[in-house]
N, C-alpha and C positions, 0 to 999 in steps of 0.2 A: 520504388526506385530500384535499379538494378542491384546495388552494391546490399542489398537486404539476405542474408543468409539462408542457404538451403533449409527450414526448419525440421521438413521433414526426415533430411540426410542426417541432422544433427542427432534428432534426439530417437528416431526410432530405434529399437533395442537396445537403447541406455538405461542406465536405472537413477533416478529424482529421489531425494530425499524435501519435503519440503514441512517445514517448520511453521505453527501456525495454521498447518493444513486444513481442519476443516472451519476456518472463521472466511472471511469475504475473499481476499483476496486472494489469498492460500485456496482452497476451494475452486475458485474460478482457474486460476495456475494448475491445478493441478487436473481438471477437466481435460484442458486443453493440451496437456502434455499425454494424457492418456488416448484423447483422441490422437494423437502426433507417433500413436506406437511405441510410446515410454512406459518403461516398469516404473508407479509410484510408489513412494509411502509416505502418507501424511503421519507427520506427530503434533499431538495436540494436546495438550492437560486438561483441556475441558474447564477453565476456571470463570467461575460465574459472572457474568454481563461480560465475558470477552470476545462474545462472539460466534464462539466455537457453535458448530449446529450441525448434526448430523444428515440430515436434508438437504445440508449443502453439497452432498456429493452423492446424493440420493441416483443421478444418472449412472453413476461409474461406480454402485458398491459395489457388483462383484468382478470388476476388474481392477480393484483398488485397496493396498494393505494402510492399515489405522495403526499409530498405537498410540495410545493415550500415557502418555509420559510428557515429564516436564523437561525444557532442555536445558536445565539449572542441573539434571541428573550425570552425572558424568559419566557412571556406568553404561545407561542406556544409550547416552548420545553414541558414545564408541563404539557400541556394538552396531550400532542404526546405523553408522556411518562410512563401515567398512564397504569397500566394494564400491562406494558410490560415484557415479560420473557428475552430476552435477547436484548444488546442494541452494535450495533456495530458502534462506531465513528469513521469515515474518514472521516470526512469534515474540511479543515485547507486551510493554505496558504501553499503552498508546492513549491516555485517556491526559490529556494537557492540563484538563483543569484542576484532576485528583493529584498530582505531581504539584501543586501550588500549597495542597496543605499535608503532603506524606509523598517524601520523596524517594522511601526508602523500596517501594517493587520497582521503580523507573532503575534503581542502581544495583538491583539484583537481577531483575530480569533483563533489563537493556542492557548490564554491563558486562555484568557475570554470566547470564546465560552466555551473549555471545564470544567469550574467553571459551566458555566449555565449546562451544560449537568451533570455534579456530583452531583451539588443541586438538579436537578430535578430528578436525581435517589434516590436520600437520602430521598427527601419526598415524592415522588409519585411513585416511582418504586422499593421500598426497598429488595425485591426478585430479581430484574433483576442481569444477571450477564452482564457485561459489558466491551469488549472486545478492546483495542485501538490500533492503528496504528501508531507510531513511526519510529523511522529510524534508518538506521544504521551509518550515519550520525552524531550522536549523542557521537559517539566514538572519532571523529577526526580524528588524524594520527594515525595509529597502532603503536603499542607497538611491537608487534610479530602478526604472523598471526597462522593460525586460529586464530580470535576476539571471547571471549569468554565474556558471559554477565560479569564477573568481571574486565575486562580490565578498564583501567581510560577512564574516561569519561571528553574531550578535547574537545567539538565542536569547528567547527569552520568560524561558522557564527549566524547570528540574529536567519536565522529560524530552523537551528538546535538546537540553545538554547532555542528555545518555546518548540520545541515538548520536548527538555527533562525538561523543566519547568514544562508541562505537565504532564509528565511521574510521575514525582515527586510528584503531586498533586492527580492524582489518588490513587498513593500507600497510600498517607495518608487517605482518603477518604476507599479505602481500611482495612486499618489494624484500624482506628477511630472510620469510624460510619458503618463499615459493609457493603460498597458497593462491594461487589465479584468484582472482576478484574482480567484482564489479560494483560498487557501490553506488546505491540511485537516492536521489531527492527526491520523494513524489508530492505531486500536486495535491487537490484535494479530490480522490477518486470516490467516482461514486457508480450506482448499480444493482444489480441482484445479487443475492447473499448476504448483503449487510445484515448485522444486530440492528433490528427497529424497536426494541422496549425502552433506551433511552439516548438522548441529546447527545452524550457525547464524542461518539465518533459518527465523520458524516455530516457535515450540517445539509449537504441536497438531501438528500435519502431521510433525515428526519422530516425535512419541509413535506415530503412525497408522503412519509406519512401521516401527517398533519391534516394535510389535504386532502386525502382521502378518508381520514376520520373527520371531514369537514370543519376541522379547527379555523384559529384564524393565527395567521403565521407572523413571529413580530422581525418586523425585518429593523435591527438595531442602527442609529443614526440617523441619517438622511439616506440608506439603500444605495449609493454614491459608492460606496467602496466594490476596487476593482479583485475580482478572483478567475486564474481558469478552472476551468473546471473538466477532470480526465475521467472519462465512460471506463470500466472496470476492464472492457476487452483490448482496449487499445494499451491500457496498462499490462494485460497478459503481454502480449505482444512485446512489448517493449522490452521487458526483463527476457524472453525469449530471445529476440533479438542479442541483448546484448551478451548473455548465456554463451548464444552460437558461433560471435562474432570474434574471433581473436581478436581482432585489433580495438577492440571494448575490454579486453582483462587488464586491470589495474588499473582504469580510468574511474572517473566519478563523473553522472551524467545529474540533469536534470531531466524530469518526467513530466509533463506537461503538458498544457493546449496551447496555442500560440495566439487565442481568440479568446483572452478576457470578456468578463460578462460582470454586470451593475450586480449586485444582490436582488434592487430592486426589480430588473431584466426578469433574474432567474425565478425570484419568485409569484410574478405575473405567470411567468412561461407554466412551473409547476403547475399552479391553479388552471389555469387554460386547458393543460391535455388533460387535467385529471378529470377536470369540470364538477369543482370540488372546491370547497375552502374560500377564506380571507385572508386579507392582511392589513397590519398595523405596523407603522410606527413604534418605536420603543427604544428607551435610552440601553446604553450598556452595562452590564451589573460591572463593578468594581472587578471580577478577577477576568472577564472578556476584554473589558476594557484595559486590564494590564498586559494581556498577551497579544494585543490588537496590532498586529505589525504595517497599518494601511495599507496603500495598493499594494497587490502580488499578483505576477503573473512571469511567468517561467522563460527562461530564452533555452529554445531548443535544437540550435546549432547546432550544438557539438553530437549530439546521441545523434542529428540525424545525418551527420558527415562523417561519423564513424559504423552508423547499423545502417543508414538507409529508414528507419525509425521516423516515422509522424502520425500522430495523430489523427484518422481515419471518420471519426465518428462525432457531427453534427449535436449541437448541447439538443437541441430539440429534439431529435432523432434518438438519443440516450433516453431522455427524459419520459418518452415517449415508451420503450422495452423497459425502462423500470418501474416505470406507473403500470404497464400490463403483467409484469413479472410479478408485483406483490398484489394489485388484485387478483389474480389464480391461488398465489398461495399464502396467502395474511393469517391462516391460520398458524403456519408454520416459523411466523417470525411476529406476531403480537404480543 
């Protein structure tokens, strides 16, 4: 669409702080920013099953700074954060189901880290704009679908009420002391770089690798429940977009496909390209089934009449690069 920002104007010879850096999406963001002619630095603590993988930036390590720090550290956030033109945070507890019985990383990491990342924008980085990564999660049960950003906001669980604890704090931080912001809802992104050792972040990307370990996949219910489902590049994108786009600072978008798809759908689809795997039927365990918010699927108006922003990339057509991506490298994410 025309109204879709210069990327390359934006961010060539800017400097990226990006939070979260070397886990999926962080990683992926940060690829793309570096091809775009951006100085990165990913921070990442590196803490076990979160993802983090060094491989994931395996294209870009020597055009790319690490530092392995937590952003709960206050010292190092400040110093990381001086100078920066734009700052994108993804680094949290994202695991919905361990938030059901310890709630207490979802209110440190999700809370408090991102206090220390706001502070340290407000005094050290007061130009940066600053772009976060939410859920959509954060909705609950639907109301009606398409979920449009004004729908009531139900979470329903610990670590969807961090991030939109979160979410909350930015905004104020935002409209108070002037930190440009952009807070996103993401759908359920999937793709190359994810953690594949277990279940719970990702349910495409674990099916992908089910099926190619020739498992048999249990699609919970009657496979009737509606999800979209967002390719990890169209997700770069997006937060890109709305990064670049003035008239995206201080809004709240939804991230999204605008083409729901059955579970049942997607996991025919899976087994088909992998040419790989089963499925089955299967009830839902007690805590799936408490977080089970039924149909979702995203309305993506607003992001795309503010950035020019849509979704680019066909469920099969993803499905398709991520099934080739971890066959090449399964060693690197088993």
């Amino acid at each position: 669409m025309s109204n879709l920002p210069d990327l390359a104007g934006a961010f060539a010879g800017r400097r990226a702080l990006v939070t979260g850096g070397l886990g999926f999406i962080g990683s992926s963001l940060a690829i793309r920013l570096i091809d775009l002619g951006c100085e990165v630095t990913c921070v990442d603590a590196m803490l076990p099953e979160y993802g983090g993988n060094l491989f994931n930036v395996e294209p870009v390590r020597d055009r790319i700074r690490i530092n392995f720090c937590d952003v709960r550290d206050r010292n190092s956030m400040n110093w990381l954060l001086r100078g920066t033109d734009f700052v994108f945070h993804l680094a949290g507890q994202s695991d919905h189901v361990r938030s059901l019985t310890d709630p207490f990383p979802d209110i440190d990491m999700n809370i408090s880290g991102t206090a220390v990342v706001l502070e340290g924008c407000r005094r050290f980085a007061p130009r940066a704009v600053l772009v976060y990564s939410g859920t959509r999660g954060q909705y609950g049960k639907s109301v009606k679908v398409p979920v449009s950003e004004d729908a009531p906001m139900n979470p329903l669980g610990i670590y969807e009420v961090s991030r939109l604890a979160a979410e909350k704090m930015i905004q104020v931080y935002n409209d108070v002391h002037g930190v440009r912001s952009v807070m996103l809802r993401l759908t359920n992104i999937y793709g190359p770089r994810s953690q594949m050792r277990h279940d719970r972040f990702g349910v495409l990307n674990w099916f992908v690798r089910q099926a190619l370990d020739g498992e048999t996949i249990s699609v919970f219910g009657d496979g009737a429940l509606l999800r979209d489902f967002l390719y990890i590049d169209d997700c770069v994108e997006a937060m890109l977009a709305c990064a670049a786009q003035p008239s995206a600072h201080g809004q709240v978008f939804n991230v999204g496909h605008d083409r729901p798809v059955s579970f049942l759908d997607l996991v025919k689809t899976i087994i088909e390209v992998a040419d790989s795997g089963q499925w089955r039927f299967a009830p839902f365990s007690p805590e799936r089934a408490a977080q089970n918010p039924g149909d979702y699927y995203s309305d993506v108006s607003k992001i795309r009449t503010r950035t020019g922003w849509s979704a680019t990339t066909a469920l099969r057509e993803g499905i398709v690069r991520t099934v080739d991506f971890y066959r090449r490298h399964k060693a690197n994410y088993w």
